[in-house]
GUROPA-898589 format. One line per field, with one value per residue (C-alpha): residue number from 1; residue in three letters; x, y, z. Coordinates in Angstrom, 2 decimals, m for minus. Example, Ala and Ser with C-alpha at 12.3 -4.5 7.8 and 13.67 -1.06 7.14 Angstrom:
! GUROPA-898589
mimi = 1, 2 .
lummi = ALA, SER .
c1 = 12.30, 13.67 .
c2 = m4.50, m1.06 .
c3 = 7.80, 7.14 .
//
This chain:
! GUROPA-898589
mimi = 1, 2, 3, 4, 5, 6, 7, 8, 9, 10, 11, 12, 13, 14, 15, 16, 17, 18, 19, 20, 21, 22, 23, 24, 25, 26, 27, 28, 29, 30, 31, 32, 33, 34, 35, 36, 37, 38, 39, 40, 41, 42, 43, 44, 45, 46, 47, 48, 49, 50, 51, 52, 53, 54, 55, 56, 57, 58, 59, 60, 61, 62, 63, 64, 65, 66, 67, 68, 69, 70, 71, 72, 73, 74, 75, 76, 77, 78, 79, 80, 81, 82, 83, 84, 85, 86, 87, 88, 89, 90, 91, 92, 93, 94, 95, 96, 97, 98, 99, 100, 101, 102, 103, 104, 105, 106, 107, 108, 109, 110, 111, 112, 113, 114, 115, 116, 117, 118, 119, 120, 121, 122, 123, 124, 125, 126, 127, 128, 129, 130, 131, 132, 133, 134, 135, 136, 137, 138, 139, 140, 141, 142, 143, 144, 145, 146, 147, 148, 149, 150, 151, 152, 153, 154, 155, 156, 157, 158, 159, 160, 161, 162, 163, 164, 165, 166, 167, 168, 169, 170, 171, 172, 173, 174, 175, 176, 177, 178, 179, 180, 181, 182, 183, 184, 185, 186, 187, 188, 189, 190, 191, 192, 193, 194, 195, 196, 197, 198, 199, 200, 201, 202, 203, 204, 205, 206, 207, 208, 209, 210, 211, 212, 213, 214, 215, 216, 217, 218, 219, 220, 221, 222, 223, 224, 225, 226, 227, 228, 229, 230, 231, 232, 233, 234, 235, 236, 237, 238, 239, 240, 241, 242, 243, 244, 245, 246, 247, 248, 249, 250, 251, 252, 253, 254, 255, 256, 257, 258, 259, 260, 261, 262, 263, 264, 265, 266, 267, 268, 269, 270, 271, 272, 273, 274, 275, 276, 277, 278, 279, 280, 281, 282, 283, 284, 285, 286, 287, 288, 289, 290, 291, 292, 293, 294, 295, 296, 297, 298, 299, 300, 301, 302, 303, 304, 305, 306, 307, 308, 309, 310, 311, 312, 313, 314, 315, 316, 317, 318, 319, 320, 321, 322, 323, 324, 325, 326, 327, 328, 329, 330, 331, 332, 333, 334, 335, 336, 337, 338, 339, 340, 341, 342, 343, 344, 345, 346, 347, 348, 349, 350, 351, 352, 353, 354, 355, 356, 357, 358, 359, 360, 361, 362, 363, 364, 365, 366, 367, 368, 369, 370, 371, 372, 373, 374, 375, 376, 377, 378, 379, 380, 381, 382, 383, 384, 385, 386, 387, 388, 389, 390, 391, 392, 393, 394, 395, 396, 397, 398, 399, 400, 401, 402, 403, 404, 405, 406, 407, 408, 409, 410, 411, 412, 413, 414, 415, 416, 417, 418, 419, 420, 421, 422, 423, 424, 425 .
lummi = UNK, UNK, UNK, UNK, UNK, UNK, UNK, UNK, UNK, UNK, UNK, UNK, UNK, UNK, UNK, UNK, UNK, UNK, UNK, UNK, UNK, UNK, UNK, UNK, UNK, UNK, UNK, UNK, UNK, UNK, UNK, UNK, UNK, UNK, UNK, UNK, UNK, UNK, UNK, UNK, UNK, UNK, UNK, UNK, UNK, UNK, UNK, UNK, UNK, UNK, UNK, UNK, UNK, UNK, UNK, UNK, UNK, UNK, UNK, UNK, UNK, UNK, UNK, UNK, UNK, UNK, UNK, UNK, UNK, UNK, UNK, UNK, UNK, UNK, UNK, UNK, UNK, UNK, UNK, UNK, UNK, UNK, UNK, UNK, UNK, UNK, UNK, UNK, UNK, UNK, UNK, UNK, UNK, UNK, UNK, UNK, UNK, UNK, UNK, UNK, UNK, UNK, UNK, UNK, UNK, UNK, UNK, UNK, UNK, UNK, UNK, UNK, UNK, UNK, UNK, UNK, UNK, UNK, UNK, UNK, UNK, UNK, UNK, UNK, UNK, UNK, UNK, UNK, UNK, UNK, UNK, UNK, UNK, UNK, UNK, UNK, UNK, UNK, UNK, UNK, UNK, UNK, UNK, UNK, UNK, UNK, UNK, UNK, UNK, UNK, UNK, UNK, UNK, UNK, UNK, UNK, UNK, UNK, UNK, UNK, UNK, UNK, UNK, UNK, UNK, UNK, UNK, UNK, UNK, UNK, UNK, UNK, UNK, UNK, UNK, UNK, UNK, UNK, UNK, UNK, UNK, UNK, UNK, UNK, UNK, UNK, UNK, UNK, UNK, UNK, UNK, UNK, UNK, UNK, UNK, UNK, UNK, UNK, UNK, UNK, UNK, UNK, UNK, UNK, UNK, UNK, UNK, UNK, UNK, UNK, UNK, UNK, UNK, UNK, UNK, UNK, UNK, UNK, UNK, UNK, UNK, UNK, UNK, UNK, UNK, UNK, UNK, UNK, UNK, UNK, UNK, UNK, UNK, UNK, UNK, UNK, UNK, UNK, UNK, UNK, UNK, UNK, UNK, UNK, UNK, UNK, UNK, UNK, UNK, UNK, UNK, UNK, UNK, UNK, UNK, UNK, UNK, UNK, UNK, UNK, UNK, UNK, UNK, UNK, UNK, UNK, UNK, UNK, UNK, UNK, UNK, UNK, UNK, UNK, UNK, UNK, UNK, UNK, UNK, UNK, UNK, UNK, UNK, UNK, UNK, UNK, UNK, UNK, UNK, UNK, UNK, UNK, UNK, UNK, UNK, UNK, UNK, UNK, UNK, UNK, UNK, UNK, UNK, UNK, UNK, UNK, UNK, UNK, UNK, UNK, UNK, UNK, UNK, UNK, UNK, UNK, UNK, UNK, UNK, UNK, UNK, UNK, UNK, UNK, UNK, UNK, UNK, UNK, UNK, UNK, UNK, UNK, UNK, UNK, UNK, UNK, UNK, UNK, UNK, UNK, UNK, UNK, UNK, UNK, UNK, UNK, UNK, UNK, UNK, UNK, UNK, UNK, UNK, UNK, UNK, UNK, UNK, UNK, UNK, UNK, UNK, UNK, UNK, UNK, UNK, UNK, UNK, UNK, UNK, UNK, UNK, UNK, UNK, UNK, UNK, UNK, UNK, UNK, UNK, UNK, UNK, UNK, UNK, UNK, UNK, UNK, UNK, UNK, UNK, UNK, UNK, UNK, UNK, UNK, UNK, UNK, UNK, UNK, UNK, UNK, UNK, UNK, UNK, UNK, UNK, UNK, UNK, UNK, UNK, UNK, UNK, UNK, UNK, UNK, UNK, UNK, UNK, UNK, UNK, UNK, UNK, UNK, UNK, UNK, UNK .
c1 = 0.00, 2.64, 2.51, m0.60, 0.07, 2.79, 0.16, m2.37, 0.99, 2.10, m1.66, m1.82, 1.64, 0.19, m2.99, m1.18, 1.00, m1.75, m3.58, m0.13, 0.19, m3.04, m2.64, 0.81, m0.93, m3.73, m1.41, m2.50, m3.75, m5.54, m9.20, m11.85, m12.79, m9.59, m8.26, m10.78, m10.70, m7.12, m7.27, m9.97, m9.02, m5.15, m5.12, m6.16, m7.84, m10.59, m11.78, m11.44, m13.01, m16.31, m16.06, m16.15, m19.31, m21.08, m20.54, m21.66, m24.64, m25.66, m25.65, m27.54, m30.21, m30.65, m29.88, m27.51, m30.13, m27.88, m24.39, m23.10, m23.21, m26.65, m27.07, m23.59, m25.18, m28.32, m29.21, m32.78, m32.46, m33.25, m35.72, m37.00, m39.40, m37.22, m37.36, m35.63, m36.21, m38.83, m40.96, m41.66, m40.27, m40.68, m39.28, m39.86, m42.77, m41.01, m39.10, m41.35, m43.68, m46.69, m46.16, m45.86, m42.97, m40.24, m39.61, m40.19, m39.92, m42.07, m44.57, m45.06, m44.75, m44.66, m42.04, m40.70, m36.95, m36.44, m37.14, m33.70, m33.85, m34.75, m33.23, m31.99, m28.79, m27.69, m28.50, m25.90, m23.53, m23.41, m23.49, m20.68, m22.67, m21.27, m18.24, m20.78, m24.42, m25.31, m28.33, m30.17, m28.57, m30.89, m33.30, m34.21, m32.45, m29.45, m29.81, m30.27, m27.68, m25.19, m25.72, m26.32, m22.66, m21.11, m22.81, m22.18, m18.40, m18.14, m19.52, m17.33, m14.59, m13.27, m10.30, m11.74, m15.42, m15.55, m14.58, m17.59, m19.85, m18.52, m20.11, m19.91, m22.96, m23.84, m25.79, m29.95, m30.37, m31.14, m34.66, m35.39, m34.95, m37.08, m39.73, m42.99, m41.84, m42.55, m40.30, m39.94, m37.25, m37.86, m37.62, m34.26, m32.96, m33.45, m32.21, m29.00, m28.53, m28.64, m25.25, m23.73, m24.35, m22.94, m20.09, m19.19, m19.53, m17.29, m14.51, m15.15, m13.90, m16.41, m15.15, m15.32, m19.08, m20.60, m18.52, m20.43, m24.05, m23.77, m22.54, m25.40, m28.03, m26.78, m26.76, m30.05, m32.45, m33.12, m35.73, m34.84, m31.14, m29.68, m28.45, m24.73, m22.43, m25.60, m27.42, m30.53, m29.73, m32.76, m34.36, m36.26, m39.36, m42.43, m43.78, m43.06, m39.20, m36.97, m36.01, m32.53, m31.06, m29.93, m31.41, m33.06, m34.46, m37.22, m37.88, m34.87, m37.31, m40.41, m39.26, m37.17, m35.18, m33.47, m29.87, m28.74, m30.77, m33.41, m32.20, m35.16, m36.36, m33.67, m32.99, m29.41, m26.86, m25.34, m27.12, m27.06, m24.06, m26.45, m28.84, m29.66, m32.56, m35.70, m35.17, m31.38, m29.50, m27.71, m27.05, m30.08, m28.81, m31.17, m32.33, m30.95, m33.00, m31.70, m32.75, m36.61, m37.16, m36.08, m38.41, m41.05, m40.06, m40.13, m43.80, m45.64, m44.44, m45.59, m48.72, m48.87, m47.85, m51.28, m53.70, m52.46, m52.58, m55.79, m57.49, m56.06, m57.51, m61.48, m60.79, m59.60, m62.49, m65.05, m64.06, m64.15, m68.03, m68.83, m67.19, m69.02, m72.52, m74.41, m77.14, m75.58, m75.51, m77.01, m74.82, m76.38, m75.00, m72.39, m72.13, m68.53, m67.80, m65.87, m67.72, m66.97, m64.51, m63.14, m59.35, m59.11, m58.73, m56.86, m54.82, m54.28, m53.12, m54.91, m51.56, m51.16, m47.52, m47.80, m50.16, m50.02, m53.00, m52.97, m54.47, m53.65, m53.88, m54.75, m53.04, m50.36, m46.64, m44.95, m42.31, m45.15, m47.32, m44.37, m41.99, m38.90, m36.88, m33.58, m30.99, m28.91, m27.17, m29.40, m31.99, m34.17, m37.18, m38.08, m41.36, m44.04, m46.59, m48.73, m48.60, m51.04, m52.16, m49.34, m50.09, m49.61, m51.83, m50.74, m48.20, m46.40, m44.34, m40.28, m38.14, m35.41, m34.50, m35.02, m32.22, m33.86, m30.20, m29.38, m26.61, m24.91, m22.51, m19.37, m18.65, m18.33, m14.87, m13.69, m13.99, m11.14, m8.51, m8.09, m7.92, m6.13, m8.26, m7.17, m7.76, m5.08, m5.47 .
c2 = 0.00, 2.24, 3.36, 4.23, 6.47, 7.66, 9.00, 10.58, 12.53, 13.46, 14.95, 16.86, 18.56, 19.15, 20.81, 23.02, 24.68, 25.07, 27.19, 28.84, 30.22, 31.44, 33.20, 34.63, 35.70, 37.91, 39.32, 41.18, 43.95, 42.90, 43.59, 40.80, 42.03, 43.26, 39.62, 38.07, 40.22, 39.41, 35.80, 34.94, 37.29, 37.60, 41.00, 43.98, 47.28, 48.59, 46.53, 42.77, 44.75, 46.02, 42.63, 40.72, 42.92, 42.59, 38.60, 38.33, 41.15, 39.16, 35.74, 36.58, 38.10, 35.85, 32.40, 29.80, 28.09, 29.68, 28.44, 24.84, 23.08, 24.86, 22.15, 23.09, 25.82, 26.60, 29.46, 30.63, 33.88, 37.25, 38.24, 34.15, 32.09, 30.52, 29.12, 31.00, 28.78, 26.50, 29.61, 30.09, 33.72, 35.61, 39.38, 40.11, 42.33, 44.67, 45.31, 45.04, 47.59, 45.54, 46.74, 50.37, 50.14, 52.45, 55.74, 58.54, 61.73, 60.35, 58.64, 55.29, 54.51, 51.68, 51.75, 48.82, 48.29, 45.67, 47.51, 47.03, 43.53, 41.95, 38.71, 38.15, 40.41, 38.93, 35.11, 35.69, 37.18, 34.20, 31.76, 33.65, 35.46, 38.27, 39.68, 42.20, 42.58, 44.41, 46.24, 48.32, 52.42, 54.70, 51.86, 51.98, 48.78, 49.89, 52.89, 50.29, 47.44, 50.47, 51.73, 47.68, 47.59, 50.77, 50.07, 46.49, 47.40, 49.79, 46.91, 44.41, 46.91, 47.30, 49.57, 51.11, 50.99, 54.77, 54.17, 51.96, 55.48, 58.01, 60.75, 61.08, 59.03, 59.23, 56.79, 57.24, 55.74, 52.36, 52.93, 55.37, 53.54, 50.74, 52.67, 51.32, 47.61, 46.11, 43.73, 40.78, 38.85, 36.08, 38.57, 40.23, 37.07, 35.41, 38.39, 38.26, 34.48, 34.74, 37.43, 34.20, 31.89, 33.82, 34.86, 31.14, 30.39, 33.65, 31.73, 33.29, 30.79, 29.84, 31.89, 34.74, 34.36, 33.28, 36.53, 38.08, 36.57, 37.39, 41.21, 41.95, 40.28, 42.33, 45.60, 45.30, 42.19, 44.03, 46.48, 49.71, 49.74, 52.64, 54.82, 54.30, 56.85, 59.26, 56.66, 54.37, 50.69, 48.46, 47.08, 44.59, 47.60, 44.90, 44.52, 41.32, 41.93, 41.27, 44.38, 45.55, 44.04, 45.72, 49.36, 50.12, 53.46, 53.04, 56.88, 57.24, 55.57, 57.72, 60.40, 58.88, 61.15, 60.83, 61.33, 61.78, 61.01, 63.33, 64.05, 65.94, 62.54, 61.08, 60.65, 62.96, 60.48, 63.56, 65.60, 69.45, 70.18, 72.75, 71.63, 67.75, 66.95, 65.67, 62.23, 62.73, 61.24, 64.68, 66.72, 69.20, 72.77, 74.25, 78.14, 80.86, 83.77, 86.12, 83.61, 83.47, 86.99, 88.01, 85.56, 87.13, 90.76, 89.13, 87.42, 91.23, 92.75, 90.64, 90.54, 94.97, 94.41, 92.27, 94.36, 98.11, 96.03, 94.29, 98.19, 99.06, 96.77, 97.00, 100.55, 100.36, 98.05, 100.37, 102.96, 100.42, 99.47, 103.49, 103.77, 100.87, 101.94, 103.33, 102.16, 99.05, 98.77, 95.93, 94.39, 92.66, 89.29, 89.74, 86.51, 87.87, 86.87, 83.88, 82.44, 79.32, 81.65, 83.66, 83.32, 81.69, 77.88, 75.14, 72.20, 68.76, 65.46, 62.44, 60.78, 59.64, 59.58, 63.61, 65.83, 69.35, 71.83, 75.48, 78.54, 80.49, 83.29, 82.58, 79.52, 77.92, 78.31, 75.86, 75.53, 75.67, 72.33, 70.60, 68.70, 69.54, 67.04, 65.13, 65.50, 62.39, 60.75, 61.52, 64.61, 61.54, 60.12, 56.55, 55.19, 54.92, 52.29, 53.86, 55.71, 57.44, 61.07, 63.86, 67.18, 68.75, 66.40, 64.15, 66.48, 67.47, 64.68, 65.37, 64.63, 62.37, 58.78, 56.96, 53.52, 50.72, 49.87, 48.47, 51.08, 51.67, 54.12, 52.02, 48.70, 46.08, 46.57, 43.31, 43.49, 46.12, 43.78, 39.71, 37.89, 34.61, 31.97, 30.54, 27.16, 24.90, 21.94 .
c3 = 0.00, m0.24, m3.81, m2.88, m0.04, m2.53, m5.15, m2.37, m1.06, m4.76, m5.42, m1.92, m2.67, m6.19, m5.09, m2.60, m5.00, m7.52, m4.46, m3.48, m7.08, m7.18, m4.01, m5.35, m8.83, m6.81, m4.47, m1.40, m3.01, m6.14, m5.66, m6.18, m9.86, m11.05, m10.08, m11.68, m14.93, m15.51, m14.64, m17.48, m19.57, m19.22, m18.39, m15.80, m17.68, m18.12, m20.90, m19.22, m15.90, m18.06, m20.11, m16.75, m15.95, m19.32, m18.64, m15.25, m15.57, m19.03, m17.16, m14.03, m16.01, m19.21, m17.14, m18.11, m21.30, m23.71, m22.99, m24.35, m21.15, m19.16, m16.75, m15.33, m13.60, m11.16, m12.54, m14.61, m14.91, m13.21, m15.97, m16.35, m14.06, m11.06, m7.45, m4.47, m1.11, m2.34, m3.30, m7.00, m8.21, m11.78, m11.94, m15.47, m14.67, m12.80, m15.83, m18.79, m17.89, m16.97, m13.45, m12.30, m9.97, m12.09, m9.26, m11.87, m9.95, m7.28, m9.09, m9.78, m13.55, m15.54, m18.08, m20.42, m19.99, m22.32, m25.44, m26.39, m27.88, m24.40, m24.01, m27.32, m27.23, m23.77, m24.85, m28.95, m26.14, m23.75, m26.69, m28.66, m31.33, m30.36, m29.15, m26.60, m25.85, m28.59, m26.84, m29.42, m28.96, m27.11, m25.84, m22.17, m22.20, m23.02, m20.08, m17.37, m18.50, m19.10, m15.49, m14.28, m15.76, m13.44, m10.74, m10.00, m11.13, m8.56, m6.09, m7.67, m6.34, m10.03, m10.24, m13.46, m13.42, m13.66, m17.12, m17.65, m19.14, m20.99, m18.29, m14.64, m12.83, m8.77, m8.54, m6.99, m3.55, m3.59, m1.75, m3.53, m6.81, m5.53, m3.86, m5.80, m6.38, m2.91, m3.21, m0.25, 1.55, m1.88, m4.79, m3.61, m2.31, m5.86, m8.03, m5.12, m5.86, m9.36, m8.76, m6.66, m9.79, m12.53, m10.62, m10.18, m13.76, m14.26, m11.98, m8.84, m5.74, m3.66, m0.97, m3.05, m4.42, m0.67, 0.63, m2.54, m1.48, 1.89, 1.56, m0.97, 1.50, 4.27, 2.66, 0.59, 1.92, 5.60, 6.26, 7.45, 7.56, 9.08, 6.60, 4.82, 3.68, 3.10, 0.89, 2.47, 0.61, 2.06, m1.19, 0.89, 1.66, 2.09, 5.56, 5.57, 5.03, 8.84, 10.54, 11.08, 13.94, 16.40, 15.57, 12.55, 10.99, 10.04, 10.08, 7.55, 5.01, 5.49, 3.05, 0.96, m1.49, m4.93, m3.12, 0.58, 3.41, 5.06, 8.29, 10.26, 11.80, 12.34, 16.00, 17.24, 18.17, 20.27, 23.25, 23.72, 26.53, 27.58, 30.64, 31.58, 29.97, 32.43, 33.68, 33.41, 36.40, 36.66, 39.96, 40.52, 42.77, 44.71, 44.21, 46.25, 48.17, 45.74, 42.79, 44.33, 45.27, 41.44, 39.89, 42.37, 41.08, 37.94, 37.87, 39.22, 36.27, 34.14, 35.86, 35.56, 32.21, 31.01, 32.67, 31.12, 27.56, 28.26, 29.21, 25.90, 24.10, 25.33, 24.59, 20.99, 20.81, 21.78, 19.73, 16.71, 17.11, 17.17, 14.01, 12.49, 13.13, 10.66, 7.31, 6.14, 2.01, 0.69, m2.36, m5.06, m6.20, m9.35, m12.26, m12.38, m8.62, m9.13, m11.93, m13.72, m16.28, m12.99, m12.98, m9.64, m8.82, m7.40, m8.89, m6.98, m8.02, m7.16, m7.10, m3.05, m3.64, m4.84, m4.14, m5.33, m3.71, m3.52, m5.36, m8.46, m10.90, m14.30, m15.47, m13.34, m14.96, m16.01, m13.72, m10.66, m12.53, m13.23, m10.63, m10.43, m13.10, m11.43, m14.57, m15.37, m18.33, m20.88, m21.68, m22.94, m21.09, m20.90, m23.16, m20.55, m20.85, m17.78, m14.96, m11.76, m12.98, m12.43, m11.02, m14.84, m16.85, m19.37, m21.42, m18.39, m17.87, m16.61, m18.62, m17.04, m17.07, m14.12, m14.08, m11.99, m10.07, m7.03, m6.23, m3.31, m1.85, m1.29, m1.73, 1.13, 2.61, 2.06, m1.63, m1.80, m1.14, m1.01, 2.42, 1.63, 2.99, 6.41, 5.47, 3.89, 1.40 .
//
């Protein structure tokens, strides 16, 4: 048996220096997607980093049916019919535009992001058509895979993924983004698991794609999460979604804005220096004589004080009823007086998520009907399939494009640099 013991030793040393060079060839300071860029594609720019994003993004969304060998991995595909813990998930709606759950300004919209070929330019990219995902130009699609691509570079911690768009981007918060889709613990555990899978198939080490999974849960698949960086990332907004353990805000996520994080309700995690506030376990020092008789001195005047004004006052009121008496004119009703043509009137939306109500001269401007548009990429606006009545009717629409990302303000700090894994083979 000792030939045999011979050959188990030869393939342990074997496997151990296969991991050692590995660990050599990402060094200690290689982030997670600039190692993997160069390792698949032999090199670390900008162009393997997006390429690794177009692959992964691609995969996760258009499932594995299209590659040679499908049944080599568990994944269907964000935008296909799946199963996420036993519980049967499809997400397509919430980006063909069946569903009014795009954040347009505030309102709930429905508006079709795959008008740029759908599937069918992800699917000739996995199976080698093509040499990218030729996404039709202009398309919604191409909007949201174009942003899909920056923003999951920058959580991939990719050296270069401000290169991935030709113009500067900050990013919506991630609430804020997914305001109107009620999505549970199932839908954003699914679309997160679907990340895991194509990052495997991508050549991601397990270690890597579980520390993946489990960042992404953390930061997006809790309710209320206190706020990060200035940016509110809970995805997970159903009722039904767990709380934040140990403290949420929940208060952070009552008025939700494009960017940054309203502050007004949020509880101060510092207390004024000034006095100890009631119940405070502070020493209490008693008043002196002097300190009594002044608040006495105090208190009369103040007493003086209320009865001159309140003589005033009954006598400016007399003198005000003389005045007033005296034949009163009787006015005949005018068809002018606020008639249906008068220039007066109101405007309201019956939108509950925005509500405009006040009064005006003459037709409302422009800038006063209209909300006020958030600028990004693009001066285009997305084709919307339908949407709850804005304050300005139907031609009054802002024009913006709203991208339906995850986001996020930073990416988890262990995806900055590797951690060699403790254990050994």
């Amino acid at each position: 048996m000792r030939w045999y013991r011979g050959i188990a030793l030869v393939l342990l040393l074997s496997q151990r220096r296969e991991h050692a060079v590995v660990d050599a060839q990402r060094g200690e300071s290689s982030s997670i997607c600039d190692y993997y860029a160069a390792k698949r594609y032999g090199a670390n720019n900008g162009t393997t980093q997006l390429l690794l994003m177009q692959g992964i993004v691609a995969l996760a969304y258009a499932g594995g049916s299209a590659l040679s060998n499908p049944s080599a991995l568990a994944t269907s595909g964000i935008f296909n019919p799946g199963t996420y813990n036993r519980r049967s998930v499809y997400l397509r709606p919430w980006f063909d535009g069946s569903k009014p759950t795009s954040n347009w300004n505030g309102v709930a919209v429905g508006v079709n992001w795959l008008d740029g070929g759908g599937l069918d330019p992800l699917v000739a990219f996995l199976n080698g058509s093509t040499e990218r995902a030729e996404i039709r130009k202009g398309s919604n699609q191409e909007k949201l895979f174009t942003h899909w691509y920056y923003v999951f570079g920058k959580l991939y911690s990719c050296s270069r993924y401000k290169e991935f768009l030709d113009k500067e981007f900050t990013a919506f918060n991630p609430a804020y983004v997914h305001k109107y889709m009620d999505l549970n613990q199932t839908h954003v555990g699914y679309f997160i698991a679907q990340m895991g899978e194509a990052s495997r198939y991508y050549g991601f080490e397990e270690s890597d794609a579980t520390t993946l999974v489990s960042s992404m849960q953390s930061k997006y698949n809790v309710r209320c999460l206190p706020p990060e960086n200035n940016s509110l990332t809970s995805i997970c907004l159903a009722k039904e979604c767990p709380l934040a353990v140990p403290s949420p805000h929940c208060e952070a996520y009552e008025n939700i804005q494009p960017r940054g994080v309203e502050t007004s309700g949020l509880p101060s995690s510092t207390s004024s220096s000034g006095a100890a506030s009631p119940g405070s376990e502070g020493h209490a020092h008693p008043l002196s004589g002097g300190a009594i008789a002044g608040i006495a001195v105090g208190g009369a005047a103040v007493v003086v004080l209320l009865a001159i004004g309140s003589w005033f006052f009954c006598r400016r009121q007399r003198r005000s009823s003389d005045q007033a008496a005296g034949p009163v004119q009787s006015i005949a009703p005018s068809s002018t007086l606020f008639s249906p043509q008068s220039p007066y009137g109101s405007q309201y939306s019956p939108n509950p998520h925005e509500s405009y109500i006040g009064s005006f001269i003459s037709s409302p401007s422009q800038a006063w009907a209209e909300p006020k548009p958030i600028q990004e990429l693009s001066t285009g606006s997305p084709d919307m399939i339908h949407s709850n009545p804005s304050p300005g009717g139907p031609n009054s629409q802002p024009t913006m494009d709203q991208i339906a990302e995850m986001g996020g303000s930073e990416p988890p700090p262990e995806w900055g640099r590797y951690e060699k894994p403790s254990n050994t083979h």
